[in-house]
N, C-alpha and C positions, 0 to 999 in steps of 0.2 A: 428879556432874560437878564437877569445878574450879572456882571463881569466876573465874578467866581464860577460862574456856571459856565462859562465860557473856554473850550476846549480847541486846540489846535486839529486844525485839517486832520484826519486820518489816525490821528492817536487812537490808540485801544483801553484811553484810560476813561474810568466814569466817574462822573459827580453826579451826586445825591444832593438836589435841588431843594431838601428838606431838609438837610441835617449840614450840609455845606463841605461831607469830607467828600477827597476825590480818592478813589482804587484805579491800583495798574490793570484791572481788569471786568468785566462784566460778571465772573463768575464771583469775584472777592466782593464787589458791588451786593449783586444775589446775597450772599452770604453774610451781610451787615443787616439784612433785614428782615424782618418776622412779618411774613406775610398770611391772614384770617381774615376774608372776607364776611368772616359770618359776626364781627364784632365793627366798632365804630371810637378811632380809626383804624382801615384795614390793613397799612401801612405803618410798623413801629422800627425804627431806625434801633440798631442795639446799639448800647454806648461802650460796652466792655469791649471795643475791640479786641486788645491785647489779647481778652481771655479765646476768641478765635484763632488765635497763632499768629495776627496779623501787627506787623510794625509799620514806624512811620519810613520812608528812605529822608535825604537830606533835600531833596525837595518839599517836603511834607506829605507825600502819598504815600497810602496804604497799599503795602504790598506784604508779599512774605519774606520770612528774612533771608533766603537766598538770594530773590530777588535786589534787596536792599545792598546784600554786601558785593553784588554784581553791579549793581548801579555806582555804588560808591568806590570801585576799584574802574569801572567807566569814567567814571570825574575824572578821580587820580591821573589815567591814563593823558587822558584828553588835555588836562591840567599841563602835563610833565610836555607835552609837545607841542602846547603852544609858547611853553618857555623856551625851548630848545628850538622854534624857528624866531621866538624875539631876541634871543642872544646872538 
């Protein structure tokens, strides 16, 4: 397997071993792909993310934008107290 395809223990996020993005989740995952088995390939990765409603966060996964701006006030967070136990 890839080292991009390579996912920590227990995360709920997915990579798409075809297209190389990762999603915060299996259903965003779903939702990047046009799945017809009756054509060849049956598998087509959509490229328009954006046009799905999905952004990147500042890790580079796709998720939604609540998600993102949750993630990114997580950072912040996390950010601000690890300053305040090195001071």
């Amino acid at each position: 397997m890839d080292s991009c395809c390579t996912l920590p223990v227990g995360s709920n996020l997915s990579h798409c071993s075809k297209c190389h993005q990762t999603f915060s989740s299996l259903t965003l995952f779903d939702k990047h792909q046009d799945v017809d088995y009756d054509r060849t390939p049956a598998v087509v990765c959509k490229t328009r993310l954006t046009a799905l409603g999905l952004v990147k966060d500042l890790g580079g996964t796709w998720c939604t934008p609540d998600a993102a701006i949750s993630r990114q006030a997580q950072s912040v967070r996390l950010a601000m107290t690890r300053s305040r136990r090195a001071a």
